[in-house]
N, C-alpha and C positions, 0 to 999 in steps of 0.2 A: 215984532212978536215978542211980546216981555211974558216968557214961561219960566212962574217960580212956583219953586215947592213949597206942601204944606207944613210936611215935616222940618225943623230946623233940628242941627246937630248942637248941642248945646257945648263948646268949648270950654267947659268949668267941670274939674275932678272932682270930685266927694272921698275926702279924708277921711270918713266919719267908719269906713272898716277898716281902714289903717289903722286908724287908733285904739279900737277892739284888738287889732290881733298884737299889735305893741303890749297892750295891756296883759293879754294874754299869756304872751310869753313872760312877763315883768313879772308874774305871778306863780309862773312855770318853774322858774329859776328861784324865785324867791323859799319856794315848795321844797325843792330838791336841793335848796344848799346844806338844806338842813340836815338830812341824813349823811352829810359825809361828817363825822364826830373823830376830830383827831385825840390822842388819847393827853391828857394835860398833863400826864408825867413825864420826868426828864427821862427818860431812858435814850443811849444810843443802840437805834436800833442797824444790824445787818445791813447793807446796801445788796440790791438786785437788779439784774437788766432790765426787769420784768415784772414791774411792778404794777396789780389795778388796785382800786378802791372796793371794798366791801361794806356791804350794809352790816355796822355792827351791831347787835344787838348785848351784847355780853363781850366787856374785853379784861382780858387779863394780863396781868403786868407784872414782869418778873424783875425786879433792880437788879446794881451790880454787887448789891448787899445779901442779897437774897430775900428781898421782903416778897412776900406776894399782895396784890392788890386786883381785885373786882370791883371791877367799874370805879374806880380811884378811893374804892373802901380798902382800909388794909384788913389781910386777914392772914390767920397763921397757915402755915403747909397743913397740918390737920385738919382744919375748916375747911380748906377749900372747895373740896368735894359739896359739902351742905353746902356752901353759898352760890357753887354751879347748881347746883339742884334746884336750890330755889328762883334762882334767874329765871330760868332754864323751864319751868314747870308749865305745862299744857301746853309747849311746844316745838318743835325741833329747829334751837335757831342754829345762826354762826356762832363763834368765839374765836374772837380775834385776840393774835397771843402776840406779845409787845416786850418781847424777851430783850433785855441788853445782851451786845456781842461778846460780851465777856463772860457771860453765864453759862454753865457747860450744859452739854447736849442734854443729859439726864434729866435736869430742870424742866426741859421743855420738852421732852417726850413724857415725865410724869404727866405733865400737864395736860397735854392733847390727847393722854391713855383714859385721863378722867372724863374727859369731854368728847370721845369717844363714844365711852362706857354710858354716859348720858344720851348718848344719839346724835349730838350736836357737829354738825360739819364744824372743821377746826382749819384756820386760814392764820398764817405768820405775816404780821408787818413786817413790811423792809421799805427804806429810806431807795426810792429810784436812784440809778446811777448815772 
């Protein structure tokens, strides 16, 4: 009695969604590196235990000169106010402050008083420890 089935199991994978969802994430990553934007001036920043990553939208930068610098524009302590403002304009973003350790507190509470005053959540880099 030779009883065979009609159905065969066919022993061969099909790669061909593996390689969609490979793609998919290649594309995911490739999306998302983008928004981490470290800031391209030399400043030493603070170390923290506790450090995440913020989407910057607006970062400010304080040397150990005392220059200030938006978005790696210098501008004077006077300006700074108009140049948050115009960042900053139709919408409440972040502003990431990238203060050297050596700058006194004053510096950086000016700063985060102005950003603030604009509505803007205010976040301090710090180098992980």
């Amino acid at each position: 009695m030779n009883i065979q089935t009609r159905n065969k199991v066919d022993p061969a994978f099909s790669m061909a969604s593996m390689t969609d969802l490979v793609f998919l994430l290649l594309i995911f990553f490739m999306l998302t590196s983008n928004f981490v934007t470290p800031s391209g001036l030399p400043v030493n920043l603070p170390t923290s235990v506790a450090s995440t990553i913020e989407v910057q939208k607006v970062s400010v930068t304080v040397t150990k000169d005392l220059q200030f610098f938006v978005n790696e524009k210098r501008v004077t302590k006077s300006t700074l106010e108009g140049e948050l403002k115009s960042r900053l304009a139709g919408n409440k973003g972040v502003v990431v402050l990238h203060i050297d350790e050596s700058v006194a507190t004053r510096e950086m509470v000016y700063v985060a008083g102005i950003a603030t005053k604009l509505e803007a959540k205010v976040s301090i880099a710090t180098k992980p420890k």
